[in-house]
C-alpha positions, 0 to 999 in steps of 0.5 A, a space after each residue: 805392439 801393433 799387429 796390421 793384419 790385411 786380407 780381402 780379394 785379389 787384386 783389390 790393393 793388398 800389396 799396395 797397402 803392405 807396401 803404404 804400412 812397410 813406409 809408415 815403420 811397420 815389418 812387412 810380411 806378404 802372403 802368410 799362411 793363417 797356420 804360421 802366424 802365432 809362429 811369425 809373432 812370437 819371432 818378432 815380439 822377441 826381435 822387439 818388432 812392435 809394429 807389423 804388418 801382414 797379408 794374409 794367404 788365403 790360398 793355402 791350407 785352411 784360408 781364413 779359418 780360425 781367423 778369430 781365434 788367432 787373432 784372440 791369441 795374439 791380443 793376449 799376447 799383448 798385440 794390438 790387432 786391426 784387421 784391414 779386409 779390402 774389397 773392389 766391385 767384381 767389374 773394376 777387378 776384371 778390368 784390373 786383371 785384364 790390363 795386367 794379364 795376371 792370372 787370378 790365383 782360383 781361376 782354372 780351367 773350368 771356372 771363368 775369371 768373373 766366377 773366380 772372383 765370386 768363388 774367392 769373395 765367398 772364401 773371405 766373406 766371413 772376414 768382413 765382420 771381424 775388421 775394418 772394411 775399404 773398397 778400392 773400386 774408384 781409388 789410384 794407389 796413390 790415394 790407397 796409401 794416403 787412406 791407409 795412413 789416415 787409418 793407421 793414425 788413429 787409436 784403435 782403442 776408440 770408436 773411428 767415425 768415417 764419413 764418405 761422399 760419393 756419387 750415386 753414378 759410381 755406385 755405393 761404396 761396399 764399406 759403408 755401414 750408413 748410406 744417406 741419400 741426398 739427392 733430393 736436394 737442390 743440386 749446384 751442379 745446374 749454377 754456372 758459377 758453382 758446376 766446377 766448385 765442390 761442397 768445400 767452397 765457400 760460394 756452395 757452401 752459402 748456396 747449400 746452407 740457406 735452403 731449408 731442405 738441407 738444413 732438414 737433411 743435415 739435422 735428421 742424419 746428425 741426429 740419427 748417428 748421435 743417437 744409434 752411435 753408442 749402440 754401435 760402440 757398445 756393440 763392440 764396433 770400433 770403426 762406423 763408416 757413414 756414407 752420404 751421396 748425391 749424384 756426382 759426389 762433388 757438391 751437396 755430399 761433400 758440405 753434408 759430410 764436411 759439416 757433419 764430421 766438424 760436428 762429432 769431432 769433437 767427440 768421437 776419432 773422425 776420417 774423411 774421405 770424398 771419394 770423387 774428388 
């Protein structure tokens, strides 16, 4: 039985994502009160629901308190349970709220929309620890859904390795474990030919792999998340984001994070994300 728990700060993707899981075959329930969860499982589980998905409410009651041990009491119950915490840049969540005109549920008359935000992060932030993490500060809701259909195919048994590029320039993503920094290296924006290209195509990939230098950076990131990933499993982790940037997030981060997720697939569950393409 497989239990989707969603939680996060408003307007960061949660119905977009409850929406994503209720295409994928999952029983879909929104804005649930933590105190009414063992209630809602032990309905389902003899309705022979088996896949659910829930956004949390962490409005009422307690909000996320407790959030650890009833996720402890629905695996004993048998369910399989993955919490999916999202999060967005406090700047992208004004814009959102502005351009809909929806009211943020901690804003009042005494706190502004910005410290709202800040107020609720703080509420949720205990949460991030117990999940899996997405920030959907760059993402349309299209490409929300594709990643959550990427994140509901793996097995949540096993270690999930992600590797994301991105640009510098858009900021670093909240939901990366790792960052690399790879703008030191030879940059093929500045070809003619190679500008409009990104690190998938073969005419940067040759540009890219006959220089030295990235050769030395793609070896020492290899050779650092070979050697810490057991510890990260043994840990108790289940899902490990590596995250590699240049400025645009177009060329040199793509090849690295291609390359290096060719690399561990072999071993470990692998995701890609290019975030700026």
């Amino acid at each position: 039985m497989d239990l989707i728990l969603i939680g996060g700060v408003s307007g960061s993707g949660k119905s977009v994502a409850l929406t994503a899981l209720e295409d994928s075959g999952y029983y879909a329930v929104s804005n649930l009160p933590l105190s009414q969860l063992d209630g809602l499982l032990s309905h389902l589980k003899q309705a022979r629901q088996e896949r659910v998905a829930v956004v949390l409410d962490m409005k009422t009651g307690s909000g996320i308190a407790g959030l650890k041990e009833r996720t402890e009491a629905a695996r004993a119950e048998g369910w399989t349970v993955r919490l999916l915490h999202l999060d967005a840049k406090t700047d992208t969540l004004v814009k959102r709220f502005s351009e809909t005109r929806r009211r943020h549920p901690f804003s009042n008359d005494t706190r502004t929309l910005t410290e709202a935000i800040e107020f609720e992060r703080a509420l949720v932030a205990d949460a991030r620890s117990l999940g899996y993490t997405f920030d959907t500060s760059d993402l349309s809701a299209a490409a929300l859904r594709n990643w959550i259909k990427d994140f509901i195919s793996v097995d949540p048994s096993r270690l999930t390795l992600l590797f994301q590029s991105f640009g510098y320039k858009h900021g670093v993503p909240l939901d990366a474990d790792l960052v690399f920094d790879a703008r030191c290296l030879p940059n093929p924006h500045y070809e003619a030919t190679l500008s409009p290209l990104s690190g998938r195509d073969p005419a940067v990939i040759e540009y890219l792999e006959i220089r030295p230098e990235v050769e030395r950076m793609y070896a020492d990131i290899y050779h650092f998340v070979a050697t810490w990933l057991p510890d990260y499993a043994r840990d108790n982790r289940n899902y490990l984001a590596v995250a590699i940037g240049c400025t645009g997030g177009q060329h040199r981060s793509v090849y690295l994070v291609e390359r290096l997720a060719r690399a561990f697939a072999n071993r470990y569950q692998v995701l890609i994300r290019h975030r700026e393409l």
